[in-house]
N, CA and C atoms of all chains as a GROMACS GRO file, in nm:
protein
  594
    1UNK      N    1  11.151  10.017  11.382
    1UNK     CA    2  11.094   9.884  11.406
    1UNK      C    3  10.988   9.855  11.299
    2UNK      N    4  10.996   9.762  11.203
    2UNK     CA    5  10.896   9.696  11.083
    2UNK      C    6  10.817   9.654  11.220
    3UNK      N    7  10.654   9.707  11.109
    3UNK     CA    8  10.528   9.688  11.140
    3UNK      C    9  10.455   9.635  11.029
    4UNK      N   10  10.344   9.596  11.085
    4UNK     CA   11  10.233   9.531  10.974
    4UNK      C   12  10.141   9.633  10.993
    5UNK      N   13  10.093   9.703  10.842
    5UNK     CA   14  10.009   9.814  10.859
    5UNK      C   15   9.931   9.763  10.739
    6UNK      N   16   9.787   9.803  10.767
    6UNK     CA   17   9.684   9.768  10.678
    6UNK      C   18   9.631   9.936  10.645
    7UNK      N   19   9.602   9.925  10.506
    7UNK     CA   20   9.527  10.051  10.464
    7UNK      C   21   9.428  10.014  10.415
    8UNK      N   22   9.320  10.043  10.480
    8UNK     CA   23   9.152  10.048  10.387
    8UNK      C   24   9.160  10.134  10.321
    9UNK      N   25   9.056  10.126  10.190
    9UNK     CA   26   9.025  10.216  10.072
    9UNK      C   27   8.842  10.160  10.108
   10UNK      N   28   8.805  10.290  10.162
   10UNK     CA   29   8.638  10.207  10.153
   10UNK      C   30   8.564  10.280  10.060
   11UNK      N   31   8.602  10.384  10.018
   11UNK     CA   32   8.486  10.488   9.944
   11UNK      C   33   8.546  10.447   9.796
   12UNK      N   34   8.395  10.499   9.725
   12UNK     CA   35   8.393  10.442   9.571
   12UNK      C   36   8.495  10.551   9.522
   13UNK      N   37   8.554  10.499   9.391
   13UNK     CA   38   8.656  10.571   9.316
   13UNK      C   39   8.656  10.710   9.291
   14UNK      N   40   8.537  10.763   9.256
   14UNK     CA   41   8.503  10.886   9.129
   14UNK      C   42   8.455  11.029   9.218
   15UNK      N   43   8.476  11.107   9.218
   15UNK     CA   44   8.430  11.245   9.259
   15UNK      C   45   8.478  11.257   9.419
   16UNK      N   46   8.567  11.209   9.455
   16UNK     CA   47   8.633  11.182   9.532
   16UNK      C   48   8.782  11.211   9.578
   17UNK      N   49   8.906  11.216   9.653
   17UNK     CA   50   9.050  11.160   9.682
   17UNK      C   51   9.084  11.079   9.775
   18UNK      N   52   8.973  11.008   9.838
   18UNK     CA   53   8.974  10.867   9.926
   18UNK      C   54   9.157  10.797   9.871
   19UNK      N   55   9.065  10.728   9.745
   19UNK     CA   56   9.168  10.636   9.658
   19UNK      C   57   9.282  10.689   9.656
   20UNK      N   58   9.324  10.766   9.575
   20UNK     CA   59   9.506  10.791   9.585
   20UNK      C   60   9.535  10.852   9.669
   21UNK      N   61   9.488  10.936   9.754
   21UNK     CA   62   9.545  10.966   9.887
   21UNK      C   63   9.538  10.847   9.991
   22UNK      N   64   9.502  10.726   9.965
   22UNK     CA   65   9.522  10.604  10.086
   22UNK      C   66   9.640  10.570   9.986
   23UNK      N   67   9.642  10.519   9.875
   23UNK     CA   68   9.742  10.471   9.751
   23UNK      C   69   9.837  10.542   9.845
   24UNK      N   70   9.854  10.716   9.853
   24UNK     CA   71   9.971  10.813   9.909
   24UNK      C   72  10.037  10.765   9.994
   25UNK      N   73   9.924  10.757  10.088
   25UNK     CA   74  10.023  10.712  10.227
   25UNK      C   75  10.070  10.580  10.209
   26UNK      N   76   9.948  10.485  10.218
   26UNK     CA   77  10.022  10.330  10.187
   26UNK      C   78  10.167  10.387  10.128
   27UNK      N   79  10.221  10.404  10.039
   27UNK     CA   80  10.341  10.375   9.947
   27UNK      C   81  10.418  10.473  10.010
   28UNK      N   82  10.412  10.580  10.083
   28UNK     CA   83  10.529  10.679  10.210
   28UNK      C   84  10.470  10.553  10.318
   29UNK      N   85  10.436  10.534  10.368
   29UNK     CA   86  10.452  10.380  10.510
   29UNK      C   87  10.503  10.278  10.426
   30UNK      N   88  10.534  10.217  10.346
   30UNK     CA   89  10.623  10.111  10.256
   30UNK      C   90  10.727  10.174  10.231
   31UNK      N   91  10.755  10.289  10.162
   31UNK     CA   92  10.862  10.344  10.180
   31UNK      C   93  10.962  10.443  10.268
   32UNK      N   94  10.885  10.446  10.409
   32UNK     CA   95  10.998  10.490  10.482
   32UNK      C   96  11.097  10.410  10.549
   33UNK      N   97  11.160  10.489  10.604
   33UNK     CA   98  11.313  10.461  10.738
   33UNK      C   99  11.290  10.311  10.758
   34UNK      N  100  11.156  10.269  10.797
   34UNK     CA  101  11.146  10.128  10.886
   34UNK      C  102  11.101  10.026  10.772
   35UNK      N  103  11.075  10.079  10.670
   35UNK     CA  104  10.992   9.991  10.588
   35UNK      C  105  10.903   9.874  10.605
   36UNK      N  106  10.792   9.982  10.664
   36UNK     CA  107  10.696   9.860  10.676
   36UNK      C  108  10.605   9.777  10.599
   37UNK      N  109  10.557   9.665  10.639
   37UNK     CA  110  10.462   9.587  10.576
   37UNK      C  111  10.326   9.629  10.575
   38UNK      N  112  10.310   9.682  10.432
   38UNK     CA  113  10.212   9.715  10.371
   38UNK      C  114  10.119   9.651  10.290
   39UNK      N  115   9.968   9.648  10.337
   39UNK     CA  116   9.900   9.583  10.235
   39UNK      C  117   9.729   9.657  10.227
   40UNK      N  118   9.693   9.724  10.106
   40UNK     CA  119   9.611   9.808  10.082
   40UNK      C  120   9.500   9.717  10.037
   41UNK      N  121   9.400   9.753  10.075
   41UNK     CA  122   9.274   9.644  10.169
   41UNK      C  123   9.129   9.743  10.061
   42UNK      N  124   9.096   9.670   9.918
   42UNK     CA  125   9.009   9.784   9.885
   42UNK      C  126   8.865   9.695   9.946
   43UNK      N  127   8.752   9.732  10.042
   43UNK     CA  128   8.660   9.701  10.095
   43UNK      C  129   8.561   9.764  10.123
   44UNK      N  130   8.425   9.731  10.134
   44UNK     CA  131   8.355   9.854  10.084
   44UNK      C  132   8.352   9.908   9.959
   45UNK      N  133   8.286  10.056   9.941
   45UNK     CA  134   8.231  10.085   9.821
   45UNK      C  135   8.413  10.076   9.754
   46UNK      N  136   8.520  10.066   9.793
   46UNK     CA  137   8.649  10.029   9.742
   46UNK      C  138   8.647   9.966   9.707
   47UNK      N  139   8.594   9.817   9.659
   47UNK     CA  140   8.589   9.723   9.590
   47UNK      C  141   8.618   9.776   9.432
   48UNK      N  142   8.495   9.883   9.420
   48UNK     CA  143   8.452   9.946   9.304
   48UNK      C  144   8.615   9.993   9.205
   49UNK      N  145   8.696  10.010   9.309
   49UNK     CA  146   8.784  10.116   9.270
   49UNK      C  147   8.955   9.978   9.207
   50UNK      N  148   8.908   9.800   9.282
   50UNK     CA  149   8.992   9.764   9.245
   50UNK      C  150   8.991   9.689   9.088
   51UNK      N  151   8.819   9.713   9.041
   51UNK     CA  152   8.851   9.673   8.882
   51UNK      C  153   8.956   9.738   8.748
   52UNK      N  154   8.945   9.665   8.694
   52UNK     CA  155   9.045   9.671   8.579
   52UNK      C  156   9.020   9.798   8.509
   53UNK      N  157   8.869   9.827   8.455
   53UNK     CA  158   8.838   9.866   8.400
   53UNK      C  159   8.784  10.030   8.493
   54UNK      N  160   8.868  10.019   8.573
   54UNK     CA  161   8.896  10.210   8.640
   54UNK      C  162   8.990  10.296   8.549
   55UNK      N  163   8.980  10.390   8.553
   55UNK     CA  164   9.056  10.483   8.468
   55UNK      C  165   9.166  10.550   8.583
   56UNK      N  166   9.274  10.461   8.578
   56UNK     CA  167   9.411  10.476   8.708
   56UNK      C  168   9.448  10.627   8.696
   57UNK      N  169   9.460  10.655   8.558
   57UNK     CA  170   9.514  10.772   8.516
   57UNK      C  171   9.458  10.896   8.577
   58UNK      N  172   9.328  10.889   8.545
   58UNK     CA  173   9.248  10.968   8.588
   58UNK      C  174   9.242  10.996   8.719
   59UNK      N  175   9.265  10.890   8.795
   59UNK     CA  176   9.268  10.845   8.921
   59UNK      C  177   9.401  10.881   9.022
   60UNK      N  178   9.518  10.929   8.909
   60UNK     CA  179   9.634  10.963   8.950
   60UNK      C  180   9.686  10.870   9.057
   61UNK      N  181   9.669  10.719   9.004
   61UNK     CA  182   9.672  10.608   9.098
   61UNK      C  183   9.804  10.551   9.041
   62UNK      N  184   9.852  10.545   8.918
   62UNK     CA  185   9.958  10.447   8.847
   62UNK      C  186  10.124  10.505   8.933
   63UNK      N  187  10.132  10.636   8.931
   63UNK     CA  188  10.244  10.640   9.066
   63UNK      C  189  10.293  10.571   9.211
   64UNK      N  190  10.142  10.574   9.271
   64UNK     CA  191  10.162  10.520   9.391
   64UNK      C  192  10.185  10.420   9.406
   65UNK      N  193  10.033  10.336   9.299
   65UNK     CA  194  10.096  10.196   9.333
   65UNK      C  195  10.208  10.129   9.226
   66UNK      N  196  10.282  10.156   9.103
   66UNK     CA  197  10.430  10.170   9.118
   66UNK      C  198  10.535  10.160   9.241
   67UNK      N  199  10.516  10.260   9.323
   67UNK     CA  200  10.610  10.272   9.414
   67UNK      C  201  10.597  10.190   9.541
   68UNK      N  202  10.470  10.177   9.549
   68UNK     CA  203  10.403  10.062   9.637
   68UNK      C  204  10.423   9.933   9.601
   69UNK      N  205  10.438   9.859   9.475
   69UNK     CA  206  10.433   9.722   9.447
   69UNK      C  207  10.654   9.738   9.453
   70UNK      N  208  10.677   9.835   9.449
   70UNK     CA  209  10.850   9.846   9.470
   70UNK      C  210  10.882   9.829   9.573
   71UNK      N  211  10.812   9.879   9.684
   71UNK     CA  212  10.836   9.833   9.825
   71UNK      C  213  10.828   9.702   9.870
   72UNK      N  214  10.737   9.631   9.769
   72UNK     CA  215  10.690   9.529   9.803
   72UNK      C  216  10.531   9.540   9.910
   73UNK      N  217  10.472   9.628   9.832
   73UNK     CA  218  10.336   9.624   9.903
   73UNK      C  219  10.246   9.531   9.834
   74UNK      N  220  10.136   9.515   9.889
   74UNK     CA  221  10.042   9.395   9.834
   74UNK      C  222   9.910   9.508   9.822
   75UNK      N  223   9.846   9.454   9.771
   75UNK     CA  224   9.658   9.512   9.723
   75UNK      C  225   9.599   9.379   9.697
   76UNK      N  226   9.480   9.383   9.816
   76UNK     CA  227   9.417   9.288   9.823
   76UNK      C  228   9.253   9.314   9.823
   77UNK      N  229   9.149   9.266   9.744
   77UNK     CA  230   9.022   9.305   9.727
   77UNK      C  231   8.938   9.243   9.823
   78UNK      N  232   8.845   9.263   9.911
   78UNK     CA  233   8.752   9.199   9.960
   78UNK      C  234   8.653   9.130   9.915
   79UNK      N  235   8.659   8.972   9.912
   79UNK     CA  236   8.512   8.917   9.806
   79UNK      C  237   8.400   8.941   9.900
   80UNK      N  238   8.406   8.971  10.057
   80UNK     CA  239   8.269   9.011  10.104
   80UNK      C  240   8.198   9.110  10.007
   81UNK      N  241   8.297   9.166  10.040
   81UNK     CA  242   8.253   9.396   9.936
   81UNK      C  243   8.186   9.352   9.822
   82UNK      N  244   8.296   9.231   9.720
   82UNK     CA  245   8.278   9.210   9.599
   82UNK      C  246   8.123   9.181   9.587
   83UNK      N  247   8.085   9.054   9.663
   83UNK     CA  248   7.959   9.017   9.635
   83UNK      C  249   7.829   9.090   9.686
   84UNK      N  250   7.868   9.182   9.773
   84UNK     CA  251   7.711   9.262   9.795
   84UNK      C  252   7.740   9.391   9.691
   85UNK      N  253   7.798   9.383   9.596
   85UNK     CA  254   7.786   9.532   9.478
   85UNK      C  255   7.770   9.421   9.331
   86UNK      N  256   7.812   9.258   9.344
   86UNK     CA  257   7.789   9.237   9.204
   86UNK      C  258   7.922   9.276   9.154
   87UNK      N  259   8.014   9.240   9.233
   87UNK     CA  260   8.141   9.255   9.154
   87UNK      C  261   8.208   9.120   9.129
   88UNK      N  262   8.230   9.122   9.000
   88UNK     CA  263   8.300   8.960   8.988
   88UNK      C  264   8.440   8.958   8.977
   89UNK      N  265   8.476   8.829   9.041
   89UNK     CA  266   8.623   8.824   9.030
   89UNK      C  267   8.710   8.832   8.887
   90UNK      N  268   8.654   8.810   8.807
   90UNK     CA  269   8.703   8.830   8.641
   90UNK      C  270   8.695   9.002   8.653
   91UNK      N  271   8.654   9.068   8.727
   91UNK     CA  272   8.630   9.247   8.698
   91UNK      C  273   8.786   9.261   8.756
   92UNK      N  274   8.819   9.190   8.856
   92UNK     CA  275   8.961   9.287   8.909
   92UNK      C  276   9.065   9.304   8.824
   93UNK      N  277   9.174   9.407   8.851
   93UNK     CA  278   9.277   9.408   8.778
   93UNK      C  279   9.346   9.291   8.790
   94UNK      N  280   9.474   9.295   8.732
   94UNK     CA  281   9.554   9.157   8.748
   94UNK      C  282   9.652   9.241   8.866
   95UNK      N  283   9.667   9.294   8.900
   95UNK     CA  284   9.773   9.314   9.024
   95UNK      C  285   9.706   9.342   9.179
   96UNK      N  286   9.553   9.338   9.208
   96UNK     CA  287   9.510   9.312   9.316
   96UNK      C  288   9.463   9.154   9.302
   97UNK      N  289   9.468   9.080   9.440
   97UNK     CA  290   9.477   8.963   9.519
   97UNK      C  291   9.303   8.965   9.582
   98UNK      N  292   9.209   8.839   9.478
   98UNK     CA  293   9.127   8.823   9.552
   98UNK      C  294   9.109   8.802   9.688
   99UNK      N  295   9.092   8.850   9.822
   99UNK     CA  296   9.086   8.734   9.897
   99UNK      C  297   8.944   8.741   9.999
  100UNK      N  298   8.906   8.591  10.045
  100UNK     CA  299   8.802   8.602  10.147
  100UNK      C  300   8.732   8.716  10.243
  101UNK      N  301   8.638   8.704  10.279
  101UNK     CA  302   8.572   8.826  10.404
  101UNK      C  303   8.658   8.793  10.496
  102UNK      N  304   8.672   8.632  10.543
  102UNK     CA  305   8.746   8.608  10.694
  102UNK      C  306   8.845   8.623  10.675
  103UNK      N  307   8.941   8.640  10.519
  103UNK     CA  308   9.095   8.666  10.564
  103UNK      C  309   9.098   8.786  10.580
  104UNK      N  310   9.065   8.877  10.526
  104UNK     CA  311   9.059   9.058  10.467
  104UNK      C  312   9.051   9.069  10.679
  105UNK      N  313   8.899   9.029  10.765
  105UNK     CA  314   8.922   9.090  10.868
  105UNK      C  315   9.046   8.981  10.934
  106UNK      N  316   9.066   8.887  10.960
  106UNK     CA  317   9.190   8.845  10.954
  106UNK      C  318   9.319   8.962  10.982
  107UNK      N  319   9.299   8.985  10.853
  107UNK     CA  320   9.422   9.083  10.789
  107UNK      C  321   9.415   9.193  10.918
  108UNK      N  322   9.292   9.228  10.926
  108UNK     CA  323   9.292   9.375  10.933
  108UNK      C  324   9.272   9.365  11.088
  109UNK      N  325   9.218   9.266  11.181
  109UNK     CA  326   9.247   9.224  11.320
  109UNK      C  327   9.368   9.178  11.337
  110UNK      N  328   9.497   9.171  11.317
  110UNK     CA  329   9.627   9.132  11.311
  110UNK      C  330   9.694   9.229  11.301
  111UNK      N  331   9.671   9.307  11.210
  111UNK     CA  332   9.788   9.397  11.177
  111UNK      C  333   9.789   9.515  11.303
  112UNK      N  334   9.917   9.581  11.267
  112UNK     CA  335   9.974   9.642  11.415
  112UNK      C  336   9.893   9.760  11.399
  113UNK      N  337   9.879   9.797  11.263
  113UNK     CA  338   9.804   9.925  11.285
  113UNK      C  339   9.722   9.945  11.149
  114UNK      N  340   9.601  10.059  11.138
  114UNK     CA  341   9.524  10.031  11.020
  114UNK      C  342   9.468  10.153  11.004
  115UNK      N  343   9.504  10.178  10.904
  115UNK     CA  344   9.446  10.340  10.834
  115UNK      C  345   9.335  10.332  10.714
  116UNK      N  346   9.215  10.429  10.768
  116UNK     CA  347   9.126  10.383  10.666
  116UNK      C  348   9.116  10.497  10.566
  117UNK      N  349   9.061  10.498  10.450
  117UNK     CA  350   9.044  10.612  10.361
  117UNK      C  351   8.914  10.574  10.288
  118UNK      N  352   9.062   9.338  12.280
  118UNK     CA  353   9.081   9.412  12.208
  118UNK      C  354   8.919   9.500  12.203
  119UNK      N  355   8.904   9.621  12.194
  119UNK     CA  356   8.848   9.742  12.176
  119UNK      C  357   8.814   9.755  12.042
  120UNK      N  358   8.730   9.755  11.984
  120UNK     CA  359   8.654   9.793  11.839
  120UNK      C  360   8.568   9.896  11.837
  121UNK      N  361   8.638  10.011  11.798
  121UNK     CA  362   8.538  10.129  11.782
  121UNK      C  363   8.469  10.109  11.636
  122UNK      N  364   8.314  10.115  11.634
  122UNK     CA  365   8.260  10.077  11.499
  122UNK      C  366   8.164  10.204  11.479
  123UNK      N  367   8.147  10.260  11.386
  123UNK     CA  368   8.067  10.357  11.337
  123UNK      C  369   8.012  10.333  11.258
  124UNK      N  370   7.870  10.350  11.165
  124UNK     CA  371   7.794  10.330  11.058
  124UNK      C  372   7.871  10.274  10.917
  125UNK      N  373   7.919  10.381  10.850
  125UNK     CA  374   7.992  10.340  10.701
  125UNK      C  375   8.068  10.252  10.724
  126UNK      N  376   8.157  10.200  10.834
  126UNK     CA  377   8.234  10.100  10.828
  126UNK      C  378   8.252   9.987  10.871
  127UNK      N  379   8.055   9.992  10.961
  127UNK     CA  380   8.014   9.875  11.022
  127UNK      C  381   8.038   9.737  10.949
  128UNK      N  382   8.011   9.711  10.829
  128UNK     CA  383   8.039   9.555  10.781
  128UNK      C  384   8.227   9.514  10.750
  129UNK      N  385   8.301   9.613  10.766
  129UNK     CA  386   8.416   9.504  10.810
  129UNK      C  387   8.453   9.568  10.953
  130UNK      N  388   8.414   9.636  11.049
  130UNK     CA  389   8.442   9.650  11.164
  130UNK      C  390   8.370   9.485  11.199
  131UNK      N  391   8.262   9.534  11.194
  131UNK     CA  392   8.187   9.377  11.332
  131UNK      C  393   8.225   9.265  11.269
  132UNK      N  394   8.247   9.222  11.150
  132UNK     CA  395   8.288   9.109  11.056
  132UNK      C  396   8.451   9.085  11.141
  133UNK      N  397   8.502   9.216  11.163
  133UNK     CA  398   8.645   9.149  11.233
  133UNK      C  399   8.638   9.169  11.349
  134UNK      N  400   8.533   9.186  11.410
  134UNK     CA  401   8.526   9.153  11.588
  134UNK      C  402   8.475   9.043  11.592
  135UNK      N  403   8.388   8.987  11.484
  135UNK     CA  404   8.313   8.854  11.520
  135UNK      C  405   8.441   8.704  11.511
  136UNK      N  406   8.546   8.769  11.475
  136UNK     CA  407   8.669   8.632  11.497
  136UNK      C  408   8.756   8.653  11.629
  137UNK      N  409   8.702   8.781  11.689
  137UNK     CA  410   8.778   8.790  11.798
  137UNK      C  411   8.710   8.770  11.919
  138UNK      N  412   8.796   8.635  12.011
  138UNK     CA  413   8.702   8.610  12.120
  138UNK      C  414   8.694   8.705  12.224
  139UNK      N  415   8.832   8.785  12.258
  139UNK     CA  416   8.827   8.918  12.352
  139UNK      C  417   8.785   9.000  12.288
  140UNK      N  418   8.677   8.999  12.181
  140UNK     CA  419   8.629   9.157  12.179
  140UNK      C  420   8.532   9.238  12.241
  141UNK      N  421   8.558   9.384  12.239
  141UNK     CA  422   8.485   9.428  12.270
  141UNK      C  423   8.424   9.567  12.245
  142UNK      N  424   8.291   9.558  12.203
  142UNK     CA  425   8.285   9.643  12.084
  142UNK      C  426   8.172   9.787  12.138
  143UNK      N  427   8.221   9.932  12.048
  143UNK     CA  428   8.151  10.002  12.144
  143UNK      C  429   8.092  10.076  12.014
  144UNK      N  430   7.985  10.095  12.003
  144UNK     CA  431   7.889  10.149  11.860
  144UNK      C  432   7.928  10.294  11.888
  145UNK      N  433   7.940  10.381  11.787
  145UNK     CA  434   7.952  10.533  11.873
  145UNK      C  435   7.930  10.615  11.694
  146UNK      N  436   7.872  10.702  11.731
  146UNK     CA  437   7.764  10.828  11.623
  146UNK      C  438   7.673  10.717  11.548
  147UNK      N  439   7.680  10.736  11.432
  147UNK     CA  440   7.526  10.643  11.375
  147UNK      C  441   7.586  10.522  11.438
  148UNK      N  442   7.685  10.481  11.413
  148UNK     CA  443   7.642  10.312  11.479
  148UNK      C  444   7.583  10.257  11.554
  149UNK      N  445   7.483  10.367  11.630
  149UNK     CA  446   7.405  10.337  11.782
  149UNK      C  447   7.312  10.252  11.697
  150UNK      N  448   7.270  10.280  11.599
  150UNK     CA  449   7.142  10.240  11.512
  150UNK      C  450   7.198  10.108  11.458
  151UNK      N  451   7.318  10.060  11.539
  151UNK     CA  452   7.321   9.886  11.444
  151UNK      C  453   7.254   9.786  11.546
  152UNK      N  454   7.215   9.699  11.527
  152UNK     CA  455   7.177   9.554  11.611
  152UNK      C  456   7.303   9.435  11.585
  153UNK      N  457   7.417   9.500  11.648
  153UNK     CA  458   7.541   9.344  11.575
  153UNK      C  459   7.492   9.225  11.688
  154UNK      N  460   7.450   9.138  11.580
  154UNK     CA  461   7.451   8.943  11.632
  154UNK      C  462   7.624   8.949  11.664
  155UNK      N  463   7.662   8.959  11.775
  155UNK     CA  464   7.782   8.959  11.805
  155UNK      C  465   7.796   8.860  11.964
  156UNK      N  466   7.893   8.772  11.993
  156UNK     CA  467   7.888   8.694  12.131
  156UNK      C  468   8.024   8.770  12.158
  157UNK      N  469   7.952   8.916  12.228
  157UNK     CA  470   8.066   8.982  12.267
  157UNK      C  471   8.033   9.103  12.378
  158UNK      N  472   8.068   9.159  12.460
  158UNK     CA  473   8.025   9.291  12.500
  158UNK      C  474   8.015   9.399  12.408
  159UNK      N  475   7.886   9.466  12.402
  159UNK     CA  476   7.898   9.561  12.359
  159UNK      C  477   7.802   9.689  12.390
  160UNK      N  478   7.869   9.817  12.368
  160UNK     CA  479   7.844   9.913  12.435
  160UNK      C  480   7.795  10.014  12.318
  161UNK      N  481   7.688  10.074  12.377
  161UNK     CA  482   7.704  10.214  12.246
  161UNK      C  483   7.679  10.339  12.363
  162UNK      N  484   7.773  10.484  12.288
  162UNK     CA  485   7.814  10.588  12.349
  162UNK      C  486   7.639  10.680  12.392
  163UNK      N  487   7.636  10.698  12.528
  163UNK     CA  488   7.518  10.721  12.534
  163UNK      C  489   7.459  10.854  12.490
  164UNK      N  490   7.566  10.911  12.489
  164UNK     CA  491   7.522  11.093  12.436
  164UNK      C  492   7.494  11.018  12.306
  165UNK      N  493   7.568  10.978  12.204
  165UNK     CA  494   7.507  10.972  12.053
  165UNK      C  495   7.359  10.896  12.060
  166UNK      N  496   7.286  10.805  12.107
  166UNK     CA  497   7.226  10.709  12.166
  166UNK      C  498   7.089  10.788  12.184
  167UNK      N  499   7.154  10.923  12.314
  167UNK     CA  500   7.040  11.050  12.328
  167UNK      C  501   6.997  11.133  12.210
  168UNK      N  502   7.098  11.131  12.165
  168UNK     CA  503   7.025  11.244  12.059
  168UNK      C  504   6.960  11.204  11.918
  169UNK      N  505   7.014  11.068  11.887
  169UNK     CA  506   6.936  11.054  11.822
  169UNK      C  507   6.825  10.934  11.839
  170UNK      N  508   6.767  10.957  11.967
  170UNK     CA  509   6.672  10.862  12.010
  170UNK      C  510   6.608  10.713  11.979
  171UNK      N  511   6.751  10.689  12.038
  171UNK     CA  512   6.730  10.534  11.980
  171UNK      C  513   6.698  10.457  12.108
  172UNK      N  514   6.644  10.361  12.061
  172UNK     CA  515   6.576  10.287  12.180
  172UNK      C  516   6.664  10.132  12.138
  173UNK      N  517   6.803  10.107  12.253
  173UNK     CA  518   6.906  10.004  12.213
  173UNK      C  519   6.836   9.888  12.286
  174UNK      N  520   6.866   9.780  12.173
  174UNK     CA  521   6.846   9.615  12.226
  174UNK      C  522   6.917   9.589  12.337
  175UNK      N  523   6.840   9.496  12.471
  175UNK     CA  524   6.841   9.468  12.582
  175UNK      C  525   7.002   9.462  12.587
  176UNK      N  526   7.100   9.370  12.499
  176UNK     CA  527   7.202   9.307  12.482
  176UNK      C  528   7.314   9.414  12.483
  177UNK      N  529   7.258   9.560  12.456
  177UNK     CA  530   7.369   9.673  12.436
  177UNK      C  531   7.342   9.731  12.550
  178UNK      N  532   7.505   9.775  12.587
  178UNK     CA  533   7.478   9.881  12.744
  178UNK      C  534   7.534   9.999  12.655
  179UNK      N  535   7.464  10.111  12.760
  179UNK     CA  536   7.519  10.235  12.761
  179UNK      C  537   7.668  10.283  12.854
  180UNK      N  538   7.739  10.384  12.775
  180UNK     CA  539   7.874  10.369  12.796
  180UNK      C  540   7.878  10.535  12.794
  181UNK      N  541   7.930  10.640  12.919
  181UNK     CA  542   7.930  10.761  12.896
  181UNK      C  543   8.068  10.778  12.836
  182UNK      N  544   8.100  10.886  12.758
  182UNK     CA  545   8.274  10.933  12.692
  182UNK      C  546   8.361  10.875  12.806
  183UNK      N  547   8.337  10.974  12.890
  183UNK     CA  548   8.420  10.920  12.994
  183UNK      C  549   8.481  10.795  13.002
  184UNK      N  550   8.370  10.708  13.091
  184UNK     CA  551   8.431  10.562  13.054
  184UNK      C  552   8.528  10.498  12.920
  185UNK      N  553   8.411  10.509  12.793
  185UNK     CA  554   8.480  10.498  12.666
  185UNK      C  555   8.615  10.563  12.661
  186UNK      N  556   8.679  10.640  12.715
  186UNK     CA  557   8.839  10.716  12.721
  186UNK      C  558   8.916  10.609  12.800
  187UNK      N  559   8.848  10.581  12.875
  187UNK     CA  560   8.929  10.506  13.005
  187UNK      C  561   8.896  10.346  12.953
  188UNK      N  562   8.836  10.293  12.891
  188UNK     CA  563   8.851  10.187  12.797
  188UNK      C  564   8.984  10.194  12.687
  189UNK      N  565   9.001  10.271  12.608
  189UNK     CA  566   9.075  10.337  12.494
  189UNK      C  567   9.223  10.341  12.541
  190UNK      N  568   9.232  10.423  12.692
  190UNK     CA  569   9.318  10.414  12.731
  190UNK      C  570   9.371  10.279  12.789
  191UNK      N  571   9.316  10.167  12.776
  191UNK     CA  572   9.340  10.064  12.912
  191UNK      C  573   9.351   9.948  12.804
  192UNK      N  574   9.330   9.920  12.688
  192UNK     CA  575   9.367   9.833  12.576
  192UNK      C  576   9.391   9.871  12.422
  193UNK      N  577   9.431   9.774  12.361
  193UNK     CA  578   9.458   9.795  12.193
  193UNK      C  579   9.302   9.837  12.111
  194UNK      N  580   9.317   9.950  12.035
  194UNK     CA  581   9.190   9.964  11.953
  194UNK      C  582   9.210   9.960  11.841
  195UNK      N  583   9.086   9.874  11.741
  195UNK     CA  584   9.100   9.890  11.603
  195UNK      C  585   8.919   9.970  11.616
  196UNK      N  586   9.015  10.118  11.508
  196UNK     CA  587   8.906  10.193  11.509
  196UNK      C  588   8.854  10.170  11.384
  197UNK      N  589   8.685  10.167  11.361
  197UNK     CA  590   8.637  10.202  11.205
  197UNK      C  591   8.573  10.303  11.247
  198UNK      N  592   8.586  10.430  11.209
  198UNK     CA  593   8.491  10.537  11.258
  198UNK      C  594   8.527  10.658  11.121
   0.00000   0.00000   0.00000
């Protein structure tokens, strides 16, 4: 049975495996048996982790979300997060989706189920 | 709906209880220490509450595990903890 599953990323990028281990799962829940609807939610000190100017590689992030944007998963940034760290919307990559504080909890009060990292 | 909210993940936990008119929200380990402006029930876990001696605004009740299980069990939860 397709579900709507939200993954938070709240912790900052670096000295860390928050980030690609939520990236992990998100993209195995997009890609299993049921294929569900996936959309990875960076909020919190995660904001940090959806600029451009992160080092993915390093981050062992360019796999997952590959296989994640194949499923058809989405990555969406929080502008609440954004604006209490001073993050500007010109900082994100081009493949995460600005969107609002009220849509992000929106998002994340809707969906069937929600995994945080 | 049930909102378990804990410290680190207090600003999008209560941010997405505050669009929900059935919510109902229960503070539990540091989150005893939040004050949410919330038009909602809300509860914080009283053992965490005890120990780290917090003295909760009129507006928050105390809630033993117990209960809190039998809440958990009895509706949908979105946990931030």
């Amino acid at each position: 049975m397709k579900r709507d599953v939200v993954v938070l990323l709240t912790k900052a990028p670096y000295g860390r495996v928050h980030v690609p281990e939520g990236l992990r799962a998100a993209r195995g829940v997009a890609a299993g048996f049921d294929q569900h609807d996936v959309t990875v939610v960076f909020t919190g000190d995660g904001a940090y982790a959806a600029r451009a100017s992160v080092d993915r590689e390093a981050l062992n992030m360019p796999g997952h979300v590959a296989d994640l944007r194949e499923q058809g998963g989405e990555m969406v940034v929080d502008a609440a997060a954004m604006a209490e760290r001073d993050v500007s919307p010109g900082e994100i990559a081009d493949d995460v989706t600005v969107r609002s504080g009220d849509e992000v909890s929106t998002l994340v009060r809707d969906a069937d189920c929600t995994l945080d990292f | 709906m049930l909102y378990l909210i804990d410290e680190p993940m207090a600003d999008i936990g209560l941010r997405t209880a505050a669009g929900d008119p059935d919510a109902r929200v229960v503070l539990i380990q540091d989150g005893v220490f939040l004050s949410p402006d919330l038009d909602a029930e809300v509860y914080a876990v009283e053992k965490d509450v005890d120990v780290r001696g917090v003295d909760l605004p009129d507006e928050v009740e105390r809630i033993s595990y117990d209960a809190l299980v039998d809440l958990i069990v009895e509706q949908e939860v979105k946990n931030f903890v």
